[in-house]
MARLOPA-832645 format. One record per residue: x, y, z of N, C-alpha, C, CB in turn; residue in one letter. Coordinates in Angstrom, 2 decimals. Glycine has a CB too. Layout:
// MARLOPA-832645
ATOM      n_xx      n_yy      n_zz     ca_xx     ca_yy     ca_zz      c_xx      c_yy      c_zz     cb_xx     cb_yy     cb_zz   res
ATOM         X         Y         Z         X         Y         Z         X         Y         Z         X         Y         Z     A
...
***
This chain:
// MARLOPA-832645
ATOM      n_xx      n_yy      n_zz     ca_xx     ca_yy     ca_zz      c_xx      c_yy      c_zz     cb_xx     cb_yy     cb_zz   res
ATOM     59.51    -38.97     14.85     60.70    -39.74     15.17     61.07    -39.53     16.63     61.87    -39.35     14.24     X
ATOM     60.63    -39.96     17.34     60.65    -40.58     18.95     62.01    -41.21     19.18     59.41    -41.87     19.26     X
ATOM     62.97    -40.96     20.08     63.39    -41.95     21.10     62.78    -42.40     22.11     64.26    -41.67     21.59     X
ATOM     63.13    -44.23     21.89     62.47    -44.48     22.75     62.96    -44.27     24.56     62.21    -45.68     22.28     X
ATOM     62.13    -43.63     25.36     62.36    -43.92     26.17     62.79    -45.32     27.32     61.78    -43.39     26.12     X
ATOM     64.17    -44.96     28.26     64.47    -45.82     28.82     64.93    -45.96     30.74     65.32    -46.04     27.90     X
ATOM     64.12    -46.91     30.97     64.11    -46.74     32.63     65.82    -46.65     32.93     63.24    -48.34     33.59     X
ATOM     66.13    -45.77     33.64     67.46    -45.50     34.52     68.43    -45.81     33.72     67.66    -46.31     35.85     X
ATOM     69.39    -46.56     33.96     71.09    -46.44     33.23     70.96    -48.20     32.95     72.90    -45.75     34.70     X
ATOM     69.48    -49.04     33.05     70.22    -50.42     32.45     69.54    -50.47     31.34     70.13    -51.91     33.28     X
ATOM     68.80    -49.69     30.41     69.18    -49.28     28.98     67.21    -50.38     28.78     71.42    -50.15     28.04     X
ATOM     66.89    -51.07     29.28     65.90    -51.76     29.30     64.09    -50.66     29.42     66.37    -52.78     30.61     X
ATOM     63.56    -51.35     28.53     62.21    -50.90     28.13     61.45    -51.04     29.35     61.56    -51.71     26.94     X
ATOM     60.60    -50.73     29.88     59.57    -50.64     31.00     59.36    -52.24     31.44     58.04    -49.85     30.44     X
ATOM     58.86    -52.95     30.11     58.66    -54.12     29.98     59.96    -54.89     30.38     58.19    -54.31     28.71     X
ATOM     61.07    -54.74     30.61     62.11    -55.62     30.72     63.16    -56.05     29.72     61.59    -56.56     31.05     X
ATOM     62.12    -55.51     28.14     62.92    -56.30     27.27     64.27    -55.22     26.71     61.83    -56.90     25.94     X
ATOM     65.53    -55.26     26.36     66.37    -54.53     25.84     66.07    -54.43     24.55     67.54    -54.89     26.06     X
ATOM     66.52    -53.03     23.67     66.31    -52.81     22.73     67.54    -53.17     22.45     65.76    -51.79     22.47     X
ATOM     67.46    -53.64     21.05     68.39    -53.95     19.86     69.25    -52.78     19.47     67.57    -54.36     18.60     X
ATOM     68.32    -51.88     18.80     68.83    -50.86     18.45     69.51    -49.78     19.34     67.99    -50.46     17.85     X
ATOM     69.47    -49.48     20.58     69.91    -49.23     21.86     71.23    -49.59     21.93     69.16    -49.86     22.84     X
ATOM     71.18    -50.88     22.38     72.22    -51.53     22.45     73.45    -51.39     21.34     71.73    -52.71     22.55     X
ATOM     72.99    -51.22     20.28     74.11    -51.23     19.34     74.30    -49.61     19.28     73.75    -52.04     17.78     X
ATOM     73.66    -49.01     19.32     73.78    -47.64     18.92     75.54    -47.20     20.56     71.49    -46.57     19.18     X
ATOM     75.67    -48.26     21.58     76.76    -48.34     22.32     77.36    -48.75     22.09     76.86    -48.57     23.11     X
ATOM     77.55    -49.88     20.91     78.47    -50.57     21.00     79.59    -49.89     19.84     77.97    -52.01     20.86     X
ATOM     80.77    -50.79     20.13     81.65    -50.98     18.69     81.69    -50.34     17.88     81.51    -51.81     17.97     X
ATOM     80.24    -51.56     17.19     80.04    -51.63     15.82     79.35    -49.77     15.17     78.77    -53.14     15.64     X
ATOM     78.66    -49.62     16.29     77.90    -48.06     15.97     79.37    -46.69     16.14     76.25    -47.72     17.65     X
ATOM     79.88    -46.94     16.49     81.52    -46.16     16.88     81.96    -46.54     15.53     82.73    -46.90     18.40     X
ATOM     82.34    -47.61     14.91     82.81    -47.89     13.60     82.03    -47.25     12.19     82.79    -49.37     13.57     X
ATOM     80.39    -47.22     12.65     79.60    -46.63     11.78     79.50    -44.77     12.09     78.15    -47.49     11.93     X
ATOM     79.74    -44.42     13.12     79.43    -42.60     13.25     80.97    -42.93     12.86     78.81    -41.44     15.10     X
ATOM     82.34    -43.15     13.05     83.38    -42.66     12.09     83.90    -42.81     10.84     84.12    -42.78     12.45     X
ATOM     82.50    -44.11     10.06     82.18    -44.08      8.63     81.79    -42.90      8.16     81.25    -44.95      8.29     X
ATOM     80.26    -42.41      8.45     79.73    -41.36      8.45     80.67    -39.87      8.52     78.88    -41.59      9.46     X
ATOM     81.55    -39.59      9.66     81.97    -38.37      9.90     83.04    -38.79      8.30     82.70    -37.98     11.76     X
ATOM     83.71    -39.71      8.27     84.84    -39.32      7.14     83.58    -39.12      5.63     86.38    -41.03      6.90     X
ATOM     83.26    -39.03      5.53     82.19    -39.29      4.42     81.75    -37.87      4.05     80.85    -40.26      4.94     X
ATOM     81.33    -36.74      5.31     81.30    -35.75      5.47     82.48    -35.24      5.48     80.69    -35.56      6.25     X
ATOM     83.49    -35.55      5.91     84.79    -34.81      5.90     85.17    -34.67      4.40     85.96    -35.59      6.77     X
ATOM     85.47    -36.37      3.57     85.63    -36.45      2.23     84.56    -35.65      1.22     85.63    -37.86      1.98     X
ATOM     83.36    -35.47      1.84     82.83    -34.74      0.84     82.87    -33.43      0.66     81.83    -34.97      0.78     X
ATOM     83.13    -32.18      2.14     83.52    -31.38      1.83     84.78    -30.99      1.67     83.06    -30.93      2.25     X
ATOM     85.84    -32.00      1.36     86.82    -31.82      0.81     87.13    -31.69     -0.57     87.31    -32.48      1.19     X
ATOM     86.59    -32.48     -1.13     85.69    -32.81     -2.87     85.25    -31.32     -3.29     83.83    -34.04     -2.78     X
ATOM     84.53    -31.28     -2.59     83.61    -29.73     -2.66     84.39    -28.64     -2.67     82.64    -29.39     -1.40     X
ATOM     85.10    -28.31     -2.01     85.93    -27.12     -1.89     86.70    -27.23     -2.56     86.44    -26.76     -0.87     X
ATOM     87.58    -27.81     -2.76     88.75    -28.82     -3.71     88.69    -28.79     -5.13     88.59    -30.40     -3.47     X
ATOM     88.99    -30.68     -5.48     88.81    -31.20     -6.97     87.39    -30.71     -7.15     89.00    -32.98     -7.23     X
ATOM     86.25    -30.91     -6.40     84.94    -30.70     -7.03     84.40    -29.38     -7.70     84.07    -30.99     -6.08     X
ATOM     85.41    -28.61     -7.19     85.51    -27.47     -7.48     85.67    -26.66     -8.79     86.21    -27.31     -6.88     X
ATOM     87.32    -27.55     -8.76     88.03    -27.20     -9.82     87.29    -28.15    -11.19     89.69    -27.50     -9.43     X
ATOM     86.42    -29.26    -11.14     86.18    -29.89    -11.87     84.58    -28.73    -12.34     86.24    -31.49    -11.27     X
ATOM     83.98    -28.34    -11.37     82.78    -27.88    -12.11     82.82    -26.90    -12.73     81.82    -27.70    -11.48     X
ATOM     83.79    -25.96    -12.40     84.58    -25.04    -13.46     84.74    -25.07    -14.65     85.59    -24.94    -13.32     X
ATOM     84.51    -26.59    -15.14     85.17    -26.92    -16.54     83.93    -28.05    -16.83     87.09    -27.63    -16.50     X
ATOM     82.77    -27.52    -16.26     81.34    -28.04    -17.01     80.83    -27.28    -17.85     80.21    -28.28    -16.19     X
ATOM     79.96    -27.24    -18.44     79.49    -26.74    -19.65     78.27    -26.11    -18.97     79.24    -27.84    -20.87     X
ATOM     77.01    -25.47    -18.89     76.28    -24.43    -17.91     75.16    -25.56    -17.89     75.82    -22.60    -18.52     X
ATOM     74.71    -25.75    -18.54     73.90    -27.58    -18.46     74.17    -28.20    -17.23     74.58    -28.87    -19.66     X
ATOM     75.11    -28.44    -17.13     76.09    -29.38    -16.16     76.24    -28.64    -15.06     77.58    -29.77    -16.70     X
ATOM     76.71    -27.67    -14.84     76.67    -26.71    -13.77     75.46    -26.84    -12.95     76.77    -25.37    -14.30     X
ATOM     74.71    -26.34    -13.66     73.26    -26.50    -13.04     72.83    -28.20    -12.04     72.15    -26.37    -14.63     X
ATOM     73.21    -28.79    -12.59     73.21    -30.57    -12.44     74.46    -30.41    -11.19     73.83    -31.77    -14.32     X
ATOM     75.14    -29.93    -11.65     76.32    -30.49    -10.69     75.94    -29.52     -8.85     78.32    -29.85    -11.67     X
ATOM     75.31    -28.22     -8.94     74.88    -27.45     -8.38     73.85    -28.16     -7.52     74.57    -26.50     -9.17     X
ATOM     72.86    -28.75     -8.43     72.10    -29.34     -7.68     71.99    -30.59     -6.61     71.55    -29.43     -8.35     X
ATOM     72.74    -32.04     -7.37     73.30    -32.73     -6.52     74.07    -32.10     -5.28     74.01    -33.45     -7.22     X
ATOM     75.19    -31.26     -5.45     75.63    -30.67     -4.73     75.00    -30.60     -3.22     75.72    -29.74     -5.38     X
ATOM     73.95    -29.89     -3.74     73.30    -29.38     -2.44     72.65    -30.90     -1.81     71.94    -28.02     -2.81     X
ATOM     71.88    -31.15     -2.65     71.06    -32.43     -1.97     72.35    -32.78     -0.74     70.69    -34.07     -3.38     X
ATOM     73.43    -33.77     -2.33     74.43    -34.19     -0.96     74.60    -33.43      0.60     75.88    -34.07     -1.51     X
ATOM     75.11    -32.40      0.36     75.48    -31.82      1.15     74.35    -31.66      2.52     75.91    -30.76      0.44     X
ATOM     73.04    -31.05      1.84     71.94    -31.62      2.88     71.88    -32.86      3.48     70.80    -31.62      2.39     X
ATOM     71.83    -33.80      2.90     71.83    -35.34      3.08     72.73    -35.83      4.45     72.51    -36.04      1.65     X
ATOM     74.10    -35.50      3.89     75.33    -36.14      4.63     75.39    -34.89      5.89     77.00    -36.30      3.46     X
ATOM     74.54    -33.68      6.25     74.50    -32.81      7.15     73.28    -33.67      8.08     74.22    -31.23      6.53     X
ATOM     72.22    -34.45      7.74     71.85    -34.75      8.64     72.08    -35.87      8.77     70.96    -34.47      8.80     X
ATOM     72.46    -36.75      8.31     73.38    -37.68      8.62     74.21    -37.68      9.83     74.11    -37.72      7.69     X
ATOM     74.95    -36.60      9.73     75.49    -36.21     10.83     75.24    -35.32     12.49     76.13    -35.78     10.21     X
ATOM     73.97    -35.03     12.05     73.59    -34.42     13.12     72.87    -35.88     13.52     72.71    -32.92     12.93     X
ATOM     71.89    -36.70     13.05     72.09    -37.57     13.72     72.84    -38.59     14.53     71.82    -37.72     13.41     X
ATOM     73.82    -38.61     13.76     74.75    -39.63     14.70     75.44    -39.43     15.73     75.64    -40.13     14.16     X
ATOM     75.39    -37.03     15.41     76.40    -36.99     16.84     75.50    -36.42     18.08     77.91    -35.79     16.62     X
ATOM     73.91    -37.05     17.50     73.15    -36.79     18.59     73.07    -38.11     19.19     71.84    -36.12     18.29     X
ATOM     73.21    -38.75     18.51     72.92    -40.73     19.27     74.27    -40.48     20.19     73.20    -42.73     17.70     X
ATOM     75.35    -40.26     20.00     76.59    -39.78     20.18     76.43    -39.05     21.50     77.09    -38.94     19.00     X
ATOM     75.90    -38.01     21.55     75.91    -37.21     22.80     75.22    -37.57     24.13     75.40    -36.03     22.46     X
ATOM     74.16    -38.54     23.51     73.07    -39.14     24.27     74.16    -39.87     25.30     71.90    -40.21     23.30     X
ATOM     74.71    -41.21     24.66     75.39    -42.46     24.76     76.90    -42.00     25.53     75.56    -43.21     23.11     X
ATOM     77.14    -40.37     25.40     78.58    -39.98     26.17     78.10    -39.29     27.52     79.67    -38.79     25.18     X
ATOM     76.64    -39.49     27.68     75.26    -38.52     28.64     76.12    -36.71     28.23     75.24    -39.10     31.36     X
ATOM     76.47    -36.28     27.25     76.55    -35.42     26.82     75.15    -34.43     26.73     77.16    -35.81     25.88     X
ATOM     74.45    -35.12     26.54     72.56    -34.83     26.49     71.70    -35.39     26.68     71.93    -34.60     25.60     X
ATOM     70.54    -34.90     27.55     69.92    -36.08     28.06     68.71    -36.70     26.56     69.02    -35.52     29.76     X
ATOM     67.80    -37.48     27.13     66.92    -38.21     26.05     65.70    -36.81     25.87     66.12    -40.07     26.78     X
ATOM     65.66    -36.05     27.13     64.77    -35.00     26.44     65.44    -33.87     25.46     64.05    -34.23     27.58     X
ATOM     66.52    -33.28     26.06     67.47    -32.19     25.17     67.60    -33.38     23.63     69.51    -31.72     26.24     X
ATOM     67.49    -34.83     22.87     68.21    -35.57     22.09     66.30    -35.51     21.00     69.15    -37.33     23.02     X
ATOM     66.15    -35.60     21.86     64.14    -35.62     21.40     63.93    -34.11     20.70     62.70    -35.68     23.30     X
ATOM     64.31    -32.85     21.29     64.09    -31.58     21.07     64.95    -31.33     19.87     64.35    -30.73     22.27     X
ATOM     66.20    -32.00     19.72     67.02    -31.66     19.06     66.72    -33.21     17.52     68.57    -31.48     20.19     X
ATOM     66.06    -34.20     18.11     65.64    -35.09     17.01     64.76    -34.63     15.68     64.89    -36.09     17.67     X
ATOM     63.59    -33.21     16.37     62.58    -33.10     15.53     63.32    -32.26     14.56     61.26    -32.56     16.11     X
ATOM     64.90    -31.51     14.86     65.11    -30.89     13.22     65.37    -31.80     12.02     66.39    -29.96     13.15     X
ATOM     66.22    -33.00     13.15     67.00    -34.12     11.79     65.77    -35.00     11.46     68.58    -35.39     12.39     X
ATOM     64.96    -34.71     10.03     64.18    -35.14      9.61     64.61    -36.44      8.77     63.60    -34.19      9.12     X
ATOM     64.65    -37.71      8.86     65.53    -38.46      8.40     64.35    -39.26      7.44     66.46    -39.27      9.60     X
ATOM     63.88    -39.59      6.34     62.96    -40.04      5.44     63.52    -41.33      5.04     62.70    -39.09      4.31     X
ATOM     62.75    -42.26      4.22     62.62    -43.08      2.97     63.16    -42.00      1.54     60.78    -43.63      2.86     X
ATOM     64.43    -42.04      1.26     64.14    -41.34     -0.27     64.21    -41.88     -1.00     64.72    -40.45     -0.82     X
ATOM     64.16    -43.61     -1.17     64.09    -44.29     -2.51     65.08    -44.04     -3.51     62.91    -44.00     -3.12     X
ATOM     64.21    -44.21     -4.81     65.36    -43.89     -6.24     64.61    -42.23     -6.23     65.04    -45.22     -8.32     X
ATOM     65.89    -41.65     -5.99     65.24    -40.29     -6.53     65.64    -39.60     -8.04     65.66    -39.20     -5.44     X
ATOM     65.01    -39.03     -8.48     65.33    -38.29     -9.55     66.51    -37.54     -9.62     64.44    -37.56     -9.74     X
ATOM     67.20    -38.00    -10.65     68.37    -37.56    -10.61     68.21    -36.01    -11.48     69.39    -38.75    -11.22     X
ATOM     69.02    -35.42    -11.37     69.12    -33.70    -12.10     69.65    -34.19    -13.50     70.49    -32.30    -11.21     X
ATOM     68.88    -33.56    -14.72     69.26    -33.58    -15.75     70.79    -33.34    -15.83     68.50    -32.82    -16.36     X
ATOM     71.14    -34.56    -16.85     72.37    -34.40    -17.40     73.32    -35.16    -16.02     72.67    -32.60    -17.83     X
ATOM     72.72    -35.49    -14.74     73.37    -36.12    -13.56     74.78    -37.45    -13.94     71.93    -36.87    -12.71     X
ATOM     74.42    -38.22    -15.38     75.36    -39.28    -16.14     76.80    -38.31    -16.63     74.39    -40.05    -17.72     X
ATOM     76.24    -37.29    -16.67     77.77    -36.85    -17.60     78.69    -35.75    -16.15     77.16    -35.40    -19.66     X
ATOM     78.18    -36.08    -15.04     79.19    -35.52    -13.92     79.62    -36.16    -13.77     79.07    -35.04    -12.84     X
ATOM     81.60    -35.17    -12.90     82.69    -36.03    -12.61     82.15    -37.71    -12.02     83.62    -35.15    -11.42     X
ATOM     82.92    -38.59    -12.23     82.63    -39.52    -11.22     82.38    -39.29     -9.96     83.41    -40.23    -11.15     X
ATOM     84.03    -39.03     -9.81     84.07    -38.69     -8.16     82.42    -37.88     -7.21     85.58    -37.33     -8.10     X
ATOM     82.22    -37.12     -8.00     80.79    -36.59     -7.56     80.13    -37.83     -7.72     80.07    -35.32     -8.47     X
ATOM     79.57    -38.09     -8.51     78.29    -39.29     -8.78     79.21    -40.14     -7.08     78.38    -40.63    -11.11     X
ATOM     80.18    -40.82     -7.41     80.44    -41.89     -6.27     80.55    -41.36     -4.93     81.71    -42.65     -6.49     X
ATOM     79.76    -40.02     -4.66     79.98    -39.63     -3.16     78.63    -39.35     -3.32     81.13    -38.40     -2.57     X
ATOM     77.89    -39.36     -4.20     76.42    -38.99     -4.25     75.93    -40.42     -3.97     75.82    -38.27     -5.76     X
ATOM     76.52    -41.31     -4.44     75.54    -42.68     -4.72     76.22    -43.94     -2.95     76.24    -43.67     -7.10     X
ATOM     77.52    -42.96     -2.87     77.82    -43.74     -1.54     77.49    -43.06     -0.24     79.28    -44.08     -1.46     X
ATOM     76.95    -41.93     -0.70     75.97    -41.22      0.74     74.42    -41.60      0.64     75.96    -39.24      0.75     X
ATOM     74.29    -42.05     -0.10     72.82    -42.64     -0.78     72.87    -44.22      0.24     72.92    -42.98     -3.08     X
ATOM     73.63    -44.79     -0.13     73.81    -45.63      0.75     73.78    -45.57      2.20     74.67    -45.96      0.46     X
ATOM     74.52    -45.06      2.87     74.99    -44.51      3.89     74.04    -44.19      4.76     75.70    -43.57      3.61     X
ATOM     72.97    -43.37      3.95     71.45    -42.69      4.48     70.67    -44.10      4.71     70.49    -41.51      3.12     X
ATOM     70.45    -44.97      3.48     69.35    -46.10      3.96     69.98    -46.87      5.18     68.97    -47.28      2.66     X
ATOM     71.46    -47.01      5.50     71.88    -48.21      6.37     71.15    -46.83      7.57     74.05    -48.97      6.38     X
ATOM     71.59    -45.49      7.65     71.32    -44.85      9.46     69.98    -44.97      9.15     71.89    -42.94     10.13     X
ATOM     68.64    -44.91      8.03     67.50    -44.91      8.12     67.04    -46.47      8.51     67.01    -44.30      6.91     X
ATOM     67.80    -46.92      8.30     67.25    -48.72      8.90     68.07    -48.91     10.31     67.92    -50.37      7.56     X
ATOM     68.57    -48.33     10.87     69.49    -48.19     12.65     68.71    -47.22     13.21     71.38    -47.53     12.77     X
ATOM     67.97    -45.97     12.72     67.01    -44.98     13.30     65.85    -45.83     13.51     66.68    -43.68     12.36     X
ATOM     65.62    -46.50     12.38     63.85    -47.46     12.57     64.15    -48.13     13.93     63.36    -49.08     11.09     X
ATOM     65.31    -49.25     14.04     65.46    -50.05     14.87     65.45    -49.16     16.35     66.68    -50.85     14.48     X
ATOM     66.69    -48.46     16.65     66.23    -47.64     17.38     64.72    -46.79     18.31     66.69    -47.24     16.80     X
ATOM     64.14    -46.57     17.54     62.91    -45.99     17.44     61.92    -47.12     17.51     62.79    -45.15     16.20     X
ATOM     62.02    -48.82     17.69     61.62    -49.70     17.50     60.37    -49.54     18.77     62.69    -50.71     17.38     X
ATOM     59.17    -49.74     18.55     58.42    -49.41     19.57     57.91    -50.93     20.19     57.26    -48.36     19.07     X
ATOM     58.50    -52.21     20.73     57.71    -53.49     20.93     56.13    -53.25     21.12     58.30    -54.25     22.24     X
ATOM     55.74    -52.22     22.13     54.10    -52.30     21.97     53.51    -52.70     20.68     53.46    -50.95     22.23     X
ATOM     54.13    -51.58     19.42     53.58    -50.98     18.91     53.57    -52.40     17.65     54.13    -49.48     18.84     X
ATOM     54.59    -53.10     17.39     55.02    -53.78     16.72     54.23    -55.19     17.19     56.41    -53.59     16.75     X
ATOM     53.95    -55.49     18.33     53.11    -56.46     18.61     51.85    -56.47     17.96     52.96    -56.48     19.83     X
ATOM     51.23    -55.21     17.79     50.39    -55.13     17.59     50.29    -55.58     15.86     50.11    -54.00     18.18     X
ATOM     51.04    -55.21     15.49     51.27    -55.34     13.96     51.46    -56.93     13.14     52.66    -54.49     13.73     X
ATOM     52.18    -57.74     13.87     52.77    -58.41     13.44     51.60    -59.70     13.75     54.18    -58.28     13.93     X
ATOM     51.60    -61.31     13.55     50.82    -62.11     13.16     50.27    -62.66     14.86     51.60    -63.17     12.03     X
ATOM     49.30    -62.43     15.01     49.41    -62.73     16.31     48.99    -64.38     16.92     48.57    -61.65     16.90     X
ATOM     49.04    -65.12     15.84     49.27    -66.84     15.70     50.64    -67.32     15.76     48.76    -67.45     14.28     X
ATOM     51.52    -65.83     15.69     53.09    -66.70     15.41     53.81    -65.84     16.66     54.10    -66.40     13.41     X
ATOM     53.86    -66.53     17.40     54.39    -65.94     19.05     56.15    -65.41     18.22     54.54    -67.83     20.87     X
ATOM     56.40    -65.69     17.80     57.78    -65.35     17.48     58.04    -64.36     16.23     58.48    -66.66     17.22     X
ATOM     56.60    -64.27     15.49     57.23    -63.11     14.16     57.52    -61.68     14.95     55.81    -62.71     12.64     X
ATOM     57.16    -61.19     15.97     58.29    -60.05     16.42     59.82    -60.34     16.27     58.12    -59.75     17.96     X
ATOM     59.91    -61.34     16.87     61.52    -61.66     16.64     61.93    -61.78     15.55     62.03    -62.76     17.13     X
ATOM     61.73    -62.39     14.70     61.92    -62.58     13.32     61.96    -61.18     12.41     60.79    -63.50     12.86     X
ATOM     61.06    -60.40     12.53     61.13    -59.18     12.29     62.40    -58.04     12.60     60.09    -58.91     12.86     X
ATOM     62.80    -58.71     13.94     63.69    -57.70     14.56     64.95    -58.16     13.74     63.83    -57.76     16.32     X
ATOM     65.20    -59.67     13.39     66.11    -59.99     13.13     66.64    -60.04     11.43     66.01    -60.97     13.82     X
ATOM     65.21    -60.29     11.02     65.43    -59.14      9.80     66.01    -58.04      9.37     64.75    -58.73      9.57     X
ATOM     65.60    -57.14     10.00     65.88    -55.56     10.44     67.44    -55.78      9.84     65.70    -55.03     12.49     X
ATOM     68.08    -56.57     11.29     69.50    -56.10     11.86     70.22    -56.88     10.68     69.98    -56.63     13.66     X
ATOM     69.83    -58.28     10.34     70.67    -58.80      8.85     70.70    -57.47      7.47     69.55    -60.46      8.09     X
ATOM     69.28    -57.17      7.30     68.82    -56.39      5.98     70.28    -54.79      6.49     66.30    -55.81      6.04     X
ATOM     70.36    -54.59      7.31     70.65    -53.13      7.50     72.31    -53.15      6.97     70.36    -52.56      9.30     X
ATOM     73.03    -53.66      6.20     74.36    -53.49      5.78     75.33    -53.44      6.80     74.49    -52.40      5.05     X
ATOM     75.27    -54.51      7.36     76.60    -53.78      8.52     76.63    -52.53      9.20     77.90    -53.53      7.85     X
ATOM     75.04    -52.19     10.05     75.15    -50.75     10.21     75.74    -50.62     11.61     73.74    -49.97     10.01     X
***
């Protein structure tokens, strides 16, 4: 997981062309999404310490175990969640440069996790847990589809894409940015 590198302060690829994902990762809309993200982390270790607390107390040891486990995932999950965003973050305030953001990229390992297996007995936890499990679940595919874009390599993607249709790069890109939830 590469940032892509960018010539001087007008944010543009070697080639001339601006990245998408670049660009938004400044704007607005990405400011509206890292203070989605931070309350998400805030709300969840509030949950956690808190009601989530007092609720797993009063699981049955089955459940404990289940509730223990999500637990952590979440908690892993929505931790790099956040170290990503307040590294795009530090980059974009020149808080850090693109090499210190690269060094510090290879811990936040950010994956595809699909439908994962849920922990036995995962149906009979509080809600409130399940709906911070299943809305950080979310949360992860929209920054894993804004990291892709980001990380968008045009060389690399030329190469890939139909090379009879001068325009399926674009189309591709624009895919991306519809498919990604309002990220």
């Amino acid at each position: 997981m590469g940032l892509k590198r960018v010539a001087s302060n007008s944010r543009e690829n070697l080639d001339g062309a601006i990245s998408f994902g670049e660009k938004y990762v400044e704007s607005d809309s990405f400011k509206n999404v890292f203070r989605e993200g931070m309350a998400l982390v805030e709300e969840a270790a509030g949950y956690l310490e808190g009601v989530g607390r007092t609720e797993a107390k009063k699981l049955q040891p089955e459940l404990s175990f289940a509730y223990a486990t999500e637990s952590m995932r979440l908690t892993t999950r929505l931790m790099q969640l956040a170290s990503w965003l307040l590294i795009r973050r530090a980059v974009n305030e020149g808080e850090m440069t693109m090499e210190q953001a690269e060094e510090e990229e290879h811990k936040v390992k950010l994956q595809a996790i699909g439908s994962l297996a849920r922990a036995k007995g995962y149906d009979d936890l509080p809600v409130s847990m399940k709906d911070l499990v299943e809305r950080s679940l979310r949360f992860y595919d929209r920054i894993l589809k804004l990291d892709r874009m980001i990380r968008d390599n045009p060389e690399e993607e030329k190469e890939e894409t139909d090379s009879n249709n001068p325009l399926s790069h674009h189309i591709g890109r624009l895919k991306a940015a519809f498919e990604s939830d309002d990220c």
